[in-house]
N, C-alpha and C positions, 0 to 999 in steps of 0.2 A: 427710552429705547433699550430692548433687552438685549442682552452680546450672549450669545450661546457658548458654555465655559466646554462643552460637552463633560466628560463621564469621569475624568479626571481634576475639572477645575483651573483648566489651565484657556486661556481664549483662545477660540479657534481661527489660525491667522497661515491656511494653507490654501495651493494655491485650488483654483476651479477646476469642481467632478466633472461630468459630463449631465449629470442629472441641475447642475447648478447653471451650465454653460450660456444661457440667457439671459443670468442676471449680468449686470455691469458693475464693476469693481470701483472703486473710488479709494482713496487715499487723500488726506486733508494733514496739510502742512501750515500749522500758526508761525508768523514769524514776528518776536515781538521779546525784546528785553523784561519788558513791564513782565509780560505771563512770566519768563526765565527768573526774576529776581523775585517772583511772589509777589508783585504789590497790583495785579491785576489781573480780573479773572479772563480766559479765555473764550469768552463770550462769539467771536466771530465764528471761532471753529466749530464750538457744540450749533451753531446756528445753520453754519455748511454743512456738517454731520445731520443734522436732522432733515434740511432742503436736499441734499444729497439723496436719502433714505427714502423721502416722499418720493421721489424723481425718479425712484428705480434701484437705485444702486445700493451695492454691497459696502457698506464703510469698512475698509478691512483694518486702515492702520491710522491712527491720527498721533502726531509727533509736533512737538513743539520744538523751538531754536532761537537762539540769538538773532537782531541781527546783525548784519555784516552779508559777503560776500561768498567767505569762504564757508559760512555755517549751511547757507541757504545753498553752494552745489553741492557741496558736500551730505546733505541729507536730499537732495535731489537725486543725484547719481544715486547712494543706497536705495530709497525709495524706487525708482522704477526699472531696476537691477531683477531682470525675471519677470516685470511686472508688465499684465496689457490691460489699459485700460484709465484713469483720470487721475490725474493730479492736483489739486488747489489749492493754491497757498491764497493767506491772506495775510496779510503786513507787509511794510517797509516799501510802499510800490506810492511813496508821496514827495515829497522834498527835500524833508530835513536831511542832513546829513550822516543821519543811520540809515534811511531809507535805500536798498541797496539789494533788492529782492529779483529787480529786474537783471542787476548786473551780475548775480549769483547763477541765473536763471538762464541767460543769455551763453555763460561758462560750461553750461552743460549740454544743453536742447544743441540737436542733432538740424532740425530746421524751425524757421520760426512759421507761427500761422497766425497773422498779420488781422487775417477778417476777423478773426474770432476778439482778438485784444481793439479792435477797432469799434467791433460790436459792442462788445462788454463797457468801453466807454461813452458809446452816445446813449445809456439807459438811463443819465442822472446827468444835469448840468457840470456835475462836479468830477464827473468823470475826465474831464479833459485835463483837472488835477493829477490824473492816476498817471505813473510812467508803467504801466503795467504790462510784462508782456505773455503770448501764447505761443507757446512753440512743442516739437514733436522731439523724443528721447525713445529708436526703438520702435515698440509698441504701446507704447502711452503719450497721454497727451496731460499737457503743462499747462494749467491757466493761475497767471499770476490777479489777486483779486484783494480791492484794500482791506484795510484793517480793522473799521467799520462794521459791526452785526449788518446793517441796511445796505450800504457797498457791497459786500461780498455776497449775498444773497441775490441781492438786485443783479450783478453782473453773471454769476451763475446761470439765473432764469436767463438772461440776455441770449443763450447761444444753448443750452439746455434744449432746444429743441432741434439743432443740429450735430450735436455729438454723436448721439449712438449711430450715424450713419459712416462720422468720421473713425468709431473709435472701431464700425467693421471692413472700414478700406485698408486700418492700420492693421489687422489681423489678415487681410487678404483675400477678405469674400468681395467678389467683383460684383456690385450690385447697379452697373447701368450699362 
């Protein structure tokens, strides 16, 4: 995937022209010690990064975190601060007791959306593992998505076909 540095070399990370205004923004949040401490490649995220990119959308920012609580609203809040348009995380949405993505997630989102995290789970048996949730910050929208390259994708596709209509009710185009 090529990132256009433009003319200076610097990545182009501003926000949508008017000539751009049709694509869909995305942003993709890894949550995960292992990637933070170096002993694990970030495999889920380049995997959303790329399903993301197939699917339409503009990857503008991908950021990696601890988990815990306060890592995950705290780069939530920054992240969709100005921003309209998707958010994904993938980690910490399982049992163990770092897992903790949902309750970072829940600290921030403005409303939750309930079908979307409900959808996202019936796409794999194992979904019903996931404490995962979907909620709205704004003008963008939060899908919390496991940690898994095949999880996170899979739940993606799950509801990937009903976004772009939610993420233009979130912008205010009246479309029924």
């Amino acid at each position: 995937m090529a990132t256009d540095h433009g003319a200076h070399g610097h990545q182009h990370h501003q926000p949508h022209t008017s000539e751009d205004e049709h694509r869909l923004a995305a942003k993709v949040l890894t949550v995960s010690d292992g990637v933070i401490a170096g002993t694990r490649e970030d495999r889920s995220g380049e995997a959303l990064g790329e399903t993301l990119a197939a699917a339409g959308y503009e990857v503008v920012e991908r950021r990696v975190v601890a988990d815990g609580i306060d890592t995950v609203s705290e780069a939530l809040a920054e992240m969709s601060t100005g921003f309209e348009g998707l958010i994904v995380s993938t980690g910490g949405t399982g049992f163990t007791e770092r897992d903790l993505t949902p309750e970072g997630t829940r600290a921030v989102i403005e409303r939750e959306a309930p079908g979307l995290a409900e959808a996202m789970r019936l796409v794999n048996p194992l979904g019903r593992l996931s404490r995962g949730v979907a909620g709205i910050i704004g003008r963008t929208i939060v899908l919390n998505t496991p940690g898994s390259t095949k999880g996170c994708v899979e739940c993606f596709e799950a509801v990937a076909d009903v976004l772009p209509h939610a993420l233009a009710l979130l912008a205010g185009e009246r479309l029924h």
